[in-house]
C-alpha positions as CSV (number, residue, x, y, z in Angstrom):
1,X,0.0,0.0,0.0
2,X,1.2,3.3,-1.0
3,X,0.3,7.0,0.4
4,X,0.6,9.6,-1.4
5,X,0.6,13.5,-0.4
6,X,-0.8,15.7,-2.4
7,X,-0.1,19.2,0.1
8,X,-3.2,20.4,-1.3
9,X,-5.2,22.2,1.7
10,X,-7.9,24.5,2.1
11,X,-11.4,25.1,3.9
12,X,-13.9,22.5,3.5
13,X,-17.0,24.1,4.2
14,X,-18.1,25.2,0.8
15,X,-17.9,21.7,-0.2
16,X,-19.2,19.8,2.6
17,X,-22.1,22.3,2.3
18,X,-23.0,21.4,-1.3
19,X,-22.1,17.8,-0.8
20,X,-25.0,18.2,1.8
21,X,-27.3,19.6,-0.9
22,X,-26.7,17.3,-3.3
23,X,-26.8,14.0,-1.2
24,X,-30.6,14.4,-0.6
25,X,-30.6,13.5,-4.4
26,X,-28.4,11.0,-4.3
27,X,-29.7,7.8,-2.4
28,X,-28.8,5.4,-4.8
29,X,-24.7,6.7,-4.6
30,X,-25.4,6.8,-1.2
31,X,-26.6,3.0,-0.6
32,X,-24.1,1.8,-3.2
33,X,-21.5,3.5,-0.7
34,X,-23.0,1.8,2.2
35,X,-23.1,-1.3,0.5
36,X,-19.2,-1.4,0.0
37,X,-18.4,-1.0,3.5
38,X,-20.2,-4.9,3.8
39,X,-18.1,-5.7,0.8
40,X,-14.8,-4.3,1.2
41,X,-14.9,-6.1,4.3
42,X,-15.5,-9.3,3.1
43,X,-12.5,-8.7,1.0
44,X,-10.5,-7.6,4.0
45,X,-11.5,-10.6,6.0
46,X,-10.6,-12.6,3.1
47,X,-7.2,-11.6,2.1
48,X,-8.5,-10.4,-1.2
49,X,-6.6,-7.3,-1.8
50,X,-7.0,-6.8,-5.2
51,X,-10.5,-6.7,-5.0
52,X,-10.5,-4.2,-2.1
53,X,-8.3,-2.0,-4.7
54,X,-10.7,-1.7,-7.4
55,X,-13.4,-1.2,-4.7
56,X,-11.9,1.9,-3.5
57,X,-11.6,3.3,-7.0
58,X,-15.7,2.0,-7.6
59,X,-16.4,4.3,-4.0
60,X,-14.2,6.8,-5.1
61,X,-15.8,7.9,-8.5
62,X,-18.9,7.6,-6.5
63,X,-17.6,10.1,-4.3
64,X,-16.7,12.4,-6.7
65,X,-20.7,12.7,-8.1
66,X,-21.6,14.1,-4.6
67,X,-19.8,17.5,-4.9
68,X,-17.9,19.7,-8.1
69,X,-15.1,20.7,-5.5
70,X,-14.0,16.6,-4.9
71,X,-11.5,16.5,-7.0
72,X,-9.3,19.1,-9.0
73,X,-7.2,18.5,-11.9
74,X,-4.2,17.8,-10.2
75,X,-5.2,15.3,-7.9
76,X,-7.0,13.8,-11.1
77,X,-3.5,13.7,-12.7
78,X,-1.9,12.0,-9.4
79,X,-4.8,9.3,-9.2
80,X,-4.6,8.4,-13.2
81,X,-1.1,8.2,-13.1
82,X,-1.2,6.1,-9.8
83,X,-3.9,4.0,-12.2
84,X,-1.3,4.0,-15.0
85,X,1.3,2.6,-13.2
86,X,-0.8,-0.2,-12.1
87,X,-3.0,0.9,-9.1
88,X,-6.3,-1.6,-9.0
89,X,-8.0,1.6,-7.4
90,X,-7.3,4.4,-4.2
91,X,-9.4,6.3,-1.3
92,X,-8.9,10.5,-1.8
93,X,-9.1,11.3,1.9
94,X,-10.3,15.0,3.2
95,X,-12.9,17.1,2.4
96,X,-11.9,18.7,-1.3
97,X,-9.9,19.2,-3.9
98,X,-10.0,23.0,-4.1
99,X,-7.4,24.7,-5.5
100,X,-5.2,27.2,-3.3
């Protein structure tokens, strides 16, 4: 398992607040999310890391459809060239992808 930093920071509250908004429309994202936390565990519990992988890529594009301020370009560029190199799939963490 790799961790990358990105150094991007920033406030989270614009984005939280529309992820809010948006999330009332959003159910279906929203139970597929929940559903991968059963899944991903049974992977986990399993040993089946590659599996887990392209799970966190599956929760992480839905991720992205809750708010416009997920993701920014360059963070796009460091996941698809994570993907490139042979990544099955990766968790963002924080709140957004603003750029400072």
């Amino acid at each position: 398992m790799k961790v990358l930093v990105t150094g991007v920071s920033g406030e989270s509250d614009g984005i939280l607040s529309e992820q809010r908004e948006n999330i009332r429309g959003r159910t279906q994202a929203l139970s597929q999310m929940r559903d991968m936390v059963y899944e991903g565990r049974e992977y986990l519990l399993k040993g089946n890391l590659d599996d887990f992988g392209r799970l966190l890529g599956r929760g992480w594009e839905l991720k992205k459809s809750l708010a416009s301020g997920i993701t920014n370009p360059g963070i796009e560029e460091i996941y698809g060239r994570a993907i490139e190199a042979g990544t099955l799939g990766g968790k963002v963490c924080g709140a957004g992808g603003r750029e400072t």
